[in-house]
C-alpha positions as CSV (number, residue, x, y, z in Angstrom):
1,X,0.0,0.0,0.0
2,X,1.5,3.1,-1.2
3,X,1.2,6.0,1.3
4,X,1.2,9.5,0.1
5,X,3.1,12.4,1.5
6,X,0.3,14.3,1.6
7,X,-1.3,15.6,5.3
8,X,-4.9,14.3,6.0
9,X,-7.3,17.0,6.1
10,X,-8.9,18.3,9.5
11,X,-12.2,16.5,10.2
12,X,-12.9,20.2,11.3
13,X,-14.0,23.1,9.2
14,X,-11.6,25.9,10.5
15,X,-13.8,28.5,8.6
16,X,-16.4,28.4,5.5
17,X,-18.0,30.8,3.8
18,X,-17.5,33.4,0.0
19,X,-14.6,35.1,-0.4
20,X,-13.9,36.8,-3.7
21,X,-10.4,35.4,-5.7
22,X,-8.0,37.6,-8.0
23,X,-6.2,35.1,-9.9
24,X,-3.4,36.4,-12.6
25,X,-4.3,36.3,-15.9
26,X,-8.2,36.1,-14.8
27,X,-10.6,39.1,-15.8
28,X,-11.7,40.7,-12.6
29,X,-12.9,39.6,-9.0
30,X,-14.6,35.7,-8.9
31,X,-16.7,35.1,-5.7
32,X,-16.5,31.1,-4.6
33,X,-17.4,29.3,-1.7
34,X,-14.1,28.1,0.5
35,X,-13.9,25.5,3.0
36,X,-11.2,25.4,5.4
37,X,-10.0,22.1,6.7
38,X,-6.3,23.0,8.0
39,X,-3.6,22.3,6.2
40,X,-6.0,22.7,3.0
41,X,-8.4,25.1,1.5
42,X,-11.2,23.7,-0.7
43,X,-12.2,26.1,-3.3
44,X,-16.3,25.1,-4.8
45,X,-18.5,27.3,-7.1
46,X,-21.2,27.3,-4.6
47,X,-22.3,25.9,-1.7
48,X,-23.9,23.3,-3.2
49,X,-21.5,23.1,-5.9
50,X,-20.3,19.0,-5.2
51,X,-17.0,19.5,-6.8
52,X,-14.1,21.1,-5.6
53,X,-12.8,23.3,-8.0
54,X,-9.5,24.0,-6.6
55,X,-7.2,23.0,-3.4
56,X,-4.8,24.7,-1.9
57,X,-2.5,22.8,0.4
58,X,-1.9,25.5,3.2
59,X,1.1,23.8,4.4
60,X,3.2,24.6,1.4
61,X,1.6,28.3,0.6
62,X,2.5,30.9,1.8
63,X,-0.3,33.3,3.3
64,X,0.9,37.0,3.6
65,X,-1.0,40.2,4.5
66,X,0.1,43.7,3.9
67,X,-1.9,47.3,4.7
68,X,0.7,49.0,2.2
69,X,-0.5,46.5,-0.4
70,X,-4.1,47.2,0.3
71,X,-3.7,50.8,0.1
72,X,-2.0,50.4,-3.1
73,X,-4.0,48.5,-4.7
74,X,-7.4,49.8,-3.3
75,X,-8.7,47.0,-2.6
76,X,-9.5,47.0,1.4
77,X,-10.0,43.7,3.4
78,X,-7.8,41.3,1.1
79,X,-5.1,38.8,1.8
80,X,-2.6,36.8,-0.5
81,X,-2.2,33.2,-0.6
82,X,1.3,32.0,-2.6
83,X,1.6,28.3,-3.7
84,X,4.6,27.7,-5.7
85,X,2.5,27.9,-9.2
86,X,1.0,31.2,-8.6
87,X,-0.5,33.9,-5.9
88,X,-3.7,34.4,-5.5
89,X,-5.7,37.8,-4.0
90,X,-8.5,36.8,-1.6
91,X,-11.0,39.5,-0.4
92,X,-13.3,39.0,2.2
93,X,-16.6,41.3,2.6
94,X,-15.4,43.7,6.0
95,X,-12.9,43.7,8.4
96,X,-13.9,41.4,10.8
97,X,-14.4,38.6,7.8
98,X,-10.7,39.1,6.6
99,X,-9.3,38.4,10.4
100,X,-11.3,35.3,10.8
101,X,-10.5,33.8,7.3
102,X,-6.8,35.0,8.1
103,X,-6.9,33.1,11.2
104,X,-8.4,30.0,9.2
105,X,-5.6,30.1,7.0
106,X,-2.8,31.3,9.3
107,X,-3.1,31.4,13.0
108,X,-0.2,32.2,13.7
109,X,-0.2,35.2,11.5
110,X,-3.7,36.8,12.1
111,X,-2.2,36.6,15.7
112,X,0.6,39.0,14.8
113,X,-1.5,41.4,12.7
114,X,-4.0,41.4,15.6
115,X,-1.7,42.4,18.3
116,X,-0.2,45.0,15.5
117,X,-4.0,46.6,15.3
118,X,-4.5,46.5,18.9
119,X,-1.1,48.9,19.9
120,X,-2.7,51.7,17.5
């Protein structure tokens, strides 16, 4: 039996819910319905959408959150997920939304940015 290298996914949903994807080379904002189970992200059309569409494996990507890169690029409440094939822009619908996707996706980091908010 050949074992695969691959983590099994979390019985537990960290987080699910729309967020809205910025992919290079992709014409504007696509909303789709993510699923959390740490380390992977399961990317469907819709909720009841019964394939997944896309998966990122969370313990190879890098997740990274800037305010300069908001303000540049306008766009608030976003966050960037980096596999080694290609970056992708998420945007979540308020404030609140991006921290609790961002600690989905990156304890460890939404911790840092939250303590970096709170010393304002």
């Amino acid at each position: 039996k050949k074992t695969s290298n691959f983590p099994r996914p979390s019985p537990i949903v960290s987080k699910k819910g729309y967020l809205h994807f910025l992919e290079p080379h992709s014409n504007g904002w696509v909303k789709r319905y993510v699923v959390v189970r740490r380390p992977y992200v399961y990317l469907y059309r819709s909720e009841r959408d019964s394939v997944e569409r896309a998966i990122i494996n969370l313990s190879s990507a890098q997740v990274e959150y800037s305010e300069d890169k908001q303000t540049l690029l306008r766009t608030p409440n976003t966050f960037a997920v980096c596999t080694e094939h290609r970056g992708i822009l998420l945007q979540a619908s308020n404030d609140k939304e991006m921290h609790d996707w961002l600690y989905a996706f990156n304890p460890l980091l939404a911790g840092t940015i939250r303590s970096k908010l709170s010393r304002r």
